[in-house]
Backbone bond lengths (Angstrom), bond angles and torsions (degrees), N, CA, C in turn:
res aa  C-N    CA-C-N  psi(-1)  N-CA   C-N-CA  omega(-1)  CA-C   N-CA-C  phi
1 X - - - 1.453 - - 1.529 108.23 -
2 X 1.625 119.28 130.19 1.573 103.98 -176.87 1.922 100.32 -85.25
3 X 0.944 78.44 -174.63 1.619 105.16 175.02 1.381 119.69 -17.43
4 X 1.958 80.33 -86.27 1.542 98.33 169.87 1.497 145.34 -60.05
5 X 1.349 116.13 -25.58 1.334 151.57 172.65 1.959 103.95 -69.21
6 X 1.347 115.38 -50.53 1.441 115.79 159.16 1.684 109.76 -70.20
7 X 0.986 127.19 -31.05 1.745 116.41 -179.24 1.400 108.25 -56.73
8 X 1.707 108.15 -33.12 1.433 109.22 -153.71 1.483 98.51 -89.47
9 X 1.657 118.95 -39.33 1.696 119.31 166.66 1.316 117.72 -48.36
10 X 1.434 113.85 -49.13 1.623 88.75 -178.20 1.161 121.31 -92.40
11 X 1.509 117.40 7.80 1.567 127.12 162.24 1.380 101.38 -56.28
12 X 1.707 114.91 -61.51 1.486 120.28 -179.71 1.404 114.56 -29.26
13 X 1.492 104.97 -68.93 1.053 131.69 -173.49 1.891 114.97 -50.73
14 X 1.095 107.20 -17.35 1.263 91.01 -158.63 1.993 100.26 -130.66
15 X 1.701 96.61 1.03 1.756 117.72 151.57 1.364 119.14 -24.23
16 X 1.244 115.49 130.12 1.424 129.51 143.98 1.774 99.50 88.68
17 X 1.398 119.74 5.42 1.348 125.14 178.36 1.766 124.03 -133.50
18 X 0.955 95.46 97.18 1.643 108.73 -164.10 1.397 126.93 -26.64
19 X 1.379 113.73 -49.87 1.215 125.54 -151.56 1.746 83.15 -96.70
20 X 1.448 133.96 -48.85 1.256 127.70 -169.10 2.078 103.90 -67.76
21 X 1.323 103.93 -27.70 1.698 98.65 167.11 1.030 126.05 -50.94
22 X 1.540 110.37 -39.63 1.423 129.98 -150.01 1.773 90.53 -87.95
23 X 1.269 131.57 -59.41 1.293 132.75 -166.99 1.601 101.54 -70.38
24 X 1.221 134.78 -49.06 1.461 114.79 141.19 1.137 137.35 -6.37
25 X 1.427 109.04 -79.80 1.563 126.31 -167.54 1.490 98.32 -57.46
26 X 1.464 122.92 -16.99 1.550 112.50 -147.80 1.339 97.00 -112.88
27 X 1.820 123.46 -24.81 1.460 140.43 141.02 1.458 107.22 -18.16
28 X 1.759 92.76 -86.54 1.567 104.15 -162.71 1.645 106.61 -59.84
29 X 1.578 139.51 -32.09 0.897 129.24 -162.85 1.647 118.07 -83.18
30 X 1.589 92.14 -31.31 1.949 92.62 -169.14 2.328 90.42 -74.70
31 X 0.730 116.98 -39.48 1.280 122.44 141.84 1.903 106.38 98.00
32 X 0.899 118.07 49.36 1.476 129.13 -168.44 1.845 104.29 -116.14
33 X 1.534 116.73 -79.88 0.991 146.09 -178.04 1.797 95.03 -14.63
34 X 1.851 94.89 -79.02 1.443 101.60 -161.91 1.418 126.28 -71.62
35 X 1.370 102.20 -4.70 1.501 111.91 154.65 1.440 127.81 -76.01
36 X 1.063 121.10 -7.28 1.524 125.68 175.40 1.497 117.52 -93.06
37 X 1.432 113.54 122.19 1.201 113.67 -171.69 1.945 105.56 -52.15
38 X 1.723 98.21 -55.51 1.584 104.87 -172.73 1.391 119.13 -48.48
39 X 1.755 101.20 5.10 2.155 95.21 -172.11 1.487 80.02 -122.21
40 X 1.481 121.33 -49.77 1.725 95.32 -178.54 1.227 120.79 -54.97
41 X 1.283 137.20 -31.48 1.422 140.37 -141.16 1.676 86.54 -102.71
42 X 1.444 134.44 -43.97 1.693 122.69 -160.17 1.952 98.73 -110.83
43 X 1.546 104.64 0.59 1.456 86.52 163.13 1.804 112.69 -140.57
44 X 0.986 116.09 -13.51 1.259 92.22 175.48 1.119 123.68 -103.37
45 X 1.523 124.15 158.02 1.590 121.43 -175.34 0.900 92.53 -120.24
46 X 1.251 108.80 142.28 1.396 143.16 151.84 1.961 142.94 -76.15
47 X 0.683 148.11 129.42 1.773 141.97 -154.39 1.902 101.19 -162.34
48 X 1.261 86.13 161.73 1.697 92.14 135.53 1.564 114.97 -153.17
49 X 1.505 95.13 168.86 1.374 119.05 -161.82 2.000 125.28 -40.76
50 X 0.922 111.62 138.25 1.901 106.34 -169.61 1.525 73.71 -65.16
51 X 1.256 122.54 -70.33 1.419 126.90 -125.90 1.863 116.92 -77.09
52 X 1.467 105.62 -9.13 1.211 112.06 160.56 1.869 116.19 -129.59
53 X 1.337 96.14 -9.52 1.863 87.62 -164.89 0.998 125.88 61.56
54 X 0.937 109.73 10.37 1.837 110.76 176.66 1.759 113.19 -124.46
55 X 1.472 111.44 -43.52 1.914 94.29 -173.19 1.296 81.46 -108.52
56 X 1.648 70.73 142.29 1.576 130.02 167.43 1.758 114.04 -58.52
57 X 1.284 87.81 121.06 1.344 100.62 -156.32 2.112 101.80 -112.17
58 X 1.396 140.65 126.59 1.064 136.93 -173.80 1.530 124.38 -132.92
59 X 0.838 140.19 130.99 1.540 142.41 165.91 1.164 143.27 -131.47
60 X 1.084 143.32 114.36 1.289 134.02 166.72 1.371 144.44 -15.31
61 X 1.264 158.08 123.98 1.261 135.04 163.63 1.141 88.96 -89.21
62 X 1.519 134.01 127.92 1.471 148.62 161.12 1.459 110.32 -82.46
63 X 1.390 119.09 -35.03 1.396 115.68 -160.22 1.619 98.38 -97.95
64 X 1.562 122.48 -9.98 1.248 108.29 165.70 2.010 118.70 -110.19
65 X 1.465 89.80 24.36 1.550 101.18 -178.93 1.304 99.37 -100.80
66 X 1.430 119.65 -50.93 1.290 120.84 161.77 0.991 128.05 -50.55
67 X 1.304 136.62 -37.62 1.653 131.33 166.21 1.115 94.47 -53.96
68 X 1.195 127.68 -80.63 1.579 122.37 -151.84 1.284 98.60 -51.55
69 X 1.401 142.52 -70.49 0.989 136.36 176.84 1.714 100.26 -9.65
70 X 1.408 103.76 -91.68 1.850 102.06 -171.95 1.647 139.14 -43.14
71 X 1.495 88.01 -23.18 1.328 106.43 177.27 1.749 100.83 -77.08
72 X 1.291 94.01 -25.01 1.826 86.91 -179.32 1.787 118.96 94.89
73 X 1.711 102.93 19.00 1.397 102.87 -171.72 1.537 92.83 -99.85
74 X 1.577 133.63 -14.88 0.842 101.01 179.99 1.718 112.18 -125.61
75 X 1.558 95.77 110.15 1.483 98.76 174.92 1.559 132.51 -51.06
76 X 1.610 107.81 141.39 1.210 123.66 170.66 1.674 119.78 -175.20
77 X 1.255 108.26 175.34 1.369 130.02 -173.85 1.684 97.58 -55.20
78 X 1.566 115.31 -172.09 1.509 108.03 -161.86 2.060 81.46 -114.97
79 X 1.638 114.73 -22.79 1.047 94.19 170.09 1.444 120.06 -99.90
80 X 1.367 122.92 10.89 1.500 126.83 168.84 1.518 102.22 -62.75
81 X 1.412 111.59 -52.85 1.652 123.33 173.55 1.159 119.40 -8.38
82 X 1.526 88.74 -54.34 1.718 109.65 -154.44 1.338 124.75 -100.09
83 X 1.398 82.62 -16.41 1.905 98.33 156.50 1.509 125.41 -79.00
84 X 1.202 114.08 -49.08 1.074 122.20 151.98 1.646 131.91 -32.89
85 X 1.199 91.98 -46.43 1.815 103.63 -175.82 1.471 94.46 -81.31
86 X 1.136 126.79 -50.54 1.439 114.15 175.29 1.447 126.79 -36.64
87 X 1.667 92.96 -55.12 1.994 104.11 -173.85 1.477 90.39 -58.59
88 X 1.243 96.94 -83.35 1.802 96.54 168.87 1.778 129.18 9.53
89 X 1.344 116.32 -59.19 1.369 132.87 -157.63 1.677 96.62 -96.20
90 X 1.369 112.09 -20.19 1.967 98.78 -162.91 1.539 81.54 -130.18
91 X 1.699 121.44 -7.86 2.084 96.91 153.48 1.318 110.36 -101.07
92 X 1.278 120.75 -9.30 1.495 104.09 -162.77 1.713 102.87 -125.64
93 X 1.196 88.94 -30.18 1.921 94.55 167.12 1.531 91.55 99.78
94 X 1.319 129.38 25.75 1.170 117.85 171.66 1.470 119.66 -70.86
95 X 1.456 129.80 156.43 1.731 118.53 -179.83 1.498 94.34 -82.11
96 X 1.502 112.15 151.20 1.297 135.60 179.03 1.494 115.83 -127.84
97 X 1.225 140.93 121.85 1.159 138.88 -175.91 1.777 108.66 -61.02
98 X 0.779 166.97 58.73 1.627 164.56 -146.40 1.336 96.77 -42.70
99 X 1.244 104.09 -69.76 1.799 113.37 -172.79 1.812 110.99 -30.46
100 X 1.704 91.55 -37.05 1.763 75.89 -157.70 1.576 103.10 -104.13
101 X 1.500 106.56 4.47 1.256 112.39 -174.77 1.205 116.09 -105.38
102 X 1.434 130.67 -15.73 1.573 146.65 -160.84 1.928 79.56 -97.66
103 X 1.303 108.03 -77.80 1.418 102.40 -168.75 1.477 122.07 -56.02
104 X 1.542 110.71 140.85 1.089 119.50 -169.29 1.143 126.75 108.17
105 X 1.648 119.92 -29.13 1.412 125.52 -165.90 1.584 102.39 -83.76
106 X 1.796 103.27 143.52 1.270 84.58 177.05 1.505 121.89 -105.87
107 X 1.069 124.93 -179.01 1.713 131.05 -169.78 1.679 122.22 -25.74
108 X 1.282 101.14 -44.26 1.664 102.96 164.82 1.733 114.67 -79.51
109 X 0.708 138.22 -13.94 1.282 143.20 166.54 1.550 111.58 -82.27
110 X 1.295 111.20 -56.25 1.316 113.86 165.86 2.057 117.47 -44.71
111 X 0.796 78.11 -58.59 1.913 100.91 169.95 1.827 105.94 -38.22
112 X 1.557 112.12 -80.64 1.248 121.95 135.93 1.873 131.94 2.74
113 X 0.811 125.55 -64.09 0.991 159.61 -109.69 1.671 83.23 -120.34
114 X 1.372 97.66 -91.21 1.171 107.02 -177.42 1.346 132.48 -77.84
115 X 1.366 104.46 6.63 2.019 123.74 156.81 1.212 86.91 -72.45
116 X 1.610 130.42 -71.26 1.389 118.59 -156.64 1.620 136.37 -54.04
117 X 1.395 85.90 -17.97 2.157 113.84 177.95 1.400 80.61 -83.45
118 X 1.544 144.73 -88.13 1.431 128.38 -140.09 1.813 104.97 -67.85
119 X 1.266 105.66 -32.07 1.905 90.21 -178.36 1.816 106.79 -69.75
120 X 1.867 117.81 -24.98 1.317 96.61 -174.93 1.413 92.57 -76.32
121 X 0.936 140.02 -39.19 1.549 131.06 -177.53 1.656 124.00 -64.42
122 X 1.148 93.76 12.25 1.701 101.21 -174.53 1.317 141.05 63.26
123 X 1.158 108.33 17.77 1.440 143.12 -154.77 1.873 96.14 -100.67
């Protein structure tokens, strides 16, 4: 699946529900994750739709991205972390430390960041 073609599945996928848009949008935008074969291939799933059989439907496992993450299997930067834990926390509802995740990030992330808080909030 290229790039774009996965942006648009777990867009599908992740439709009509605020907080799972928002950790999406904030996935595909800080833009690392879904370029890596080792994060598409051990967390996201792939389907398509009951209701037409035809679109491509995608999602995350958050709660097993985050393990690995902690467990330390899946390498990255100290602010990939924190991007991650973010999308993580407002698609999947995982807890996120704020303190250790807000600090550090820089201005585009921050930017980021806080698009993804006002769209889950409807704002």
């Amino acid at each position: 699946m290229t790039t774009p073609t996965l942006h648009t599945a777990l867009r599908a996928y992740a439709e009509g529900l605020l907080p799972a848009e928002a950790g999406v949008e904030l996935l595909i935008h800080h833009g690392t994750f879904l370029r890596r074969n080792d994060f598409r291939d051990r967390f996201v799933d792939q389907d398509t739709s009951i209701t037409d059989g035809v679109t491509v439907l995608a999602a995350v496992d958050w709660t097993a991205a985050i393990a690995a993450l902690n467990g330390g299997h899946l390498p990255c930067s100290g602010g990939e972390q924190r991007m991650l834990r973010l999308a993580a926390s407002l698609a999947g509802g995982i807890p996120v430390d704020l303190y250790d995740s807000i600090t550090g990030l820089d201005d585009r992330n921050v930017e980021l960041t806080v698009a993804a808080i006002l769209h889950a909030a409807g704002k």
